[in-house]
C-alpha positions in Angstrom: 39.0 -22.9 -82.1 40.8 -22.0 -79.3 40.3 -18.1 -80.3 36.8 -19.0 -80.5 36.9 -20.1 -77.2 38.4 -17.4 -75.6 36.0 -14.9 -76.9 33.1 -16.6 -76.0 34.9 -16.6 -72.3 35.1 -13.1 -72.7 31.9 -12.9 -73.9 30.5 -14.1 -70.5 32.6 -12.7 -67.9 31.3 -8.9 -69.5 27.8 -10.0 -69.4 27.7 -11.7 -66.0 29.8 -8.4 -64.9 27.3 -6.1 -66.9 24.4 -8.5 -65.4 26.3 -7.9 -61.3 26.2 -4.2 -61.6 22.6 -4.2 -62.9 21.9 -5.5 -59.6 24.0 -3.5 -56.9 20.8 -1.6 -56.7 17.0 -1.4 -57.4 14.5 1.2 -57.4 10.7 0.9 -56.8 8.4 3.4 -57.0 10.5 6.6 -57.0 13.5 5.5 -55.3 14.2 6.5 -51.9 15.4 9.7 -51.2 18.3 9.5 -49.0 18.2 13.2 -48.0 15.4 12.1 -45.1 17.4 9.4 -43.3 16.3 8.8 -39.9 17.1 5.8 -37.4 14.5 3.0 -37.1 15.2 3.3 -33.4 14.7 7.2 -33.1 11.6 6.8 -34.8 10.0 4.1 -33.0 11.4 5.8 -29.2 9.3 9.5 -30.4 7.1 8.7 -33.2 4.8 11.6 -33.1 7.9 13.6 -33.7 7.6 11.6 -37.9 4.5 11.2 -38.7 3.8 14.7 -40.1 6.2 14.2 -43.6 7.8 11.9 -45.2 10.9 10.6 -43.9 13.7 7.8 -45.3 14.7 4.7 -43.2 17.7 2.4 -44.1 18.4 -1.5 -42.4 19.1 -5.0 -43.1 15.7 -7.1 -44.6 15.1 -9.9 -42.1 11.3 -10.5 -43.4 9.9 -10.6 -46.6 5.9 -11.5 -47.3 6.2 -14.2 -49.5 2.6 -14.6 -50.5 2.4 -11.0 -52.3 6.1 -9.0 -52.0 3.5 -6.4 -50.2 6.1 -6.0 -47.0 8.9 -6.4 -45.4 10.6 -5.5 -42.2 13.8 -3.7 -41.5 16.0 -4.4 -39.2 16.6 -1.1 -36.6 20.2 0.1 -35.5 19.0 -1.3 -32.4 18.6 -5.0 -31.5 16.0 -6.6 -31.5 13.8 -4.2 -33.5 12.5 -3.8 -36.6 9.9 -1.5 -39.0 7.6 -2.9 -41.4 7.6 -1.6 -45.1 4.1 -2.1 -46.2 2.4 -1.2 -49.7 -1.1 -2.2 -51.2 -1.1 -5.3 -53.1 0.2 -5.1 -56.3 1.9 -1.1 -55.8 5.7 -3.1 -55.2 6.6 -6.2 -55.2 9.4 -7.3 -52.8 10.9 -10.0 -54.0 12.1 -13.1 -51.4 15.4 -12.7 -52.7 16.2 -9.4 -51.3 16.7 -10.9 -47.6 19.7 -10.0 -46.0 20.2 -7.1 -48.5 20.4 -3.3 -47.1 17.0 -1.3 -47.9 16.1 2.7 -47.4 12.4 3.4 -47.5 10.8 6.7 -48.3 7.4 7.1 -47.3 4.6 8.3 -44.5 5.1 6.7 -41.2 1.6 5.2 -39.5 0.2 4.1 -36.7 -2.0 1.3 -36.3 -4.4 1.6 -33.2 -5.3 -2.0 -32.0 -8.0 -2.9 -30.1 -7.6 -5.7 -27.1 -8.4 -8.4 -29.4 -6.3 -7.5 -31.8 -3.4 -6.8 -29.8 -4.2 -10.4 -28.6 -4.3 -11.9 -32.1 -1.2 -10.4 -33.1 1.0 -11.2 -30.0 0.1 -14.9 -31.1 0.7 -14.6 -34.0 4.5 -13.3 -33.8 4.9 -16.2 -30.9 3.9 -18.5 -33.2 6.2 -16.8 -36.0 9.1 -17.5 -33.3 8.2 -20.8 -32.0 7.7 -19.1 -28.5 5.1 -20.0 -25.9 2.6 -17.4 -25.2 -0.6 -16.7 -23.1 -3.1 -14.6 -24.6 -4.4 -13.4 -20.9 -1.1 -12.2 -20.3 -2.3 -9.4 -23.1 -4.0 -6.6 -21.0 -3.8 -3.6 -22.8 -4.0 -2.5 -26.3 -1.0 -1.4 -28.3 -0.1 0.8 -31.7 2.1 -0.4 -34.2 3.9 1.5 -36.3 4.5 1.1 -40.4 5.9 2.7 -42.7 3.9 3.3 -46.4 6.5 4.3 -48.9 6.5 6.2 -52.1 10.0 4.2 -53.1 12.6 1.7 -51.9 16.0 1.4 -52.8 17.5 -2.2 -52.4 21.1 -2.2 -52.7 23.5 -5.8 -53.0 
């Protein structure tokens, strides 16, 4: 019994190890291609200067959608900023329990034009995201964000 016992121990610390290294990283799409690495905070200070190929970000996931898995956002090198990972419904599927976890992105960086209103509507939106107070007429002008659509994402433990 005891033999019994200690295999079946065995047993499960190979699989749960076998099951840990299955995990230290995951590939959707094609995989990033860590041969384009930029910064997140060189890209958003001169963005013209990457939107004509493709280029590779890395950071920290702070957001995940958790309706679809269709984006997430990356943390920057820099505080305070982040990038937004988007795909088409369906394309990849982030899961919720990548937060915290290290990404690299490969893809097309875009901009968003905005109009007023909805420059408005999504300043509003992130205050309410944040719990922060925030007046709409303080909007004046319209703004451009920036997103990157990837080909593949490399999630690593």
């Amino acid at each position: 019994m005891r033999f019994l016992n200690t295999v079946l121990a065995v047993i499960l610390i190979v699989t749960l190890s076998l099951i840990n290294v299955a995990y230290a990283e995951r590939n959707f799409g094609t995989g990033a291609d860590m041969t384009q690495l930029a910064k997140i905070s060189s890209i958003l200070a001169a963005p013209e200067r990457y939107m004509s190929s493709p280029i590779t970000v890395e950071g920290a996931i702070v957001k995940v959608c958790s309706k679809r898995g269709c984006w997430m956002e990356l943390a920057s090198d820099k505080k305070f900023q982040t990038l937004r990972i988007k795909v088409r419904d369906g394309d990849m599927v982030f899961p919720m329990a990548a937060m915290g976890k290290v990404a690299y992105a490969t893809g097309q960086l875009k901009a968003l034009e905005l109009s007023l209103e909805q420059s408005k509507k999504y300043l509003a939106y992130l205050a309410q995201e944040n719990d922060e107070q925030f007046d709409v007429n303080s909007v004046t002008q319209t703004m451009t964000i920036y997103e990157l659509s990837p080909t593949g994402v490399t999630i690593k433990d």
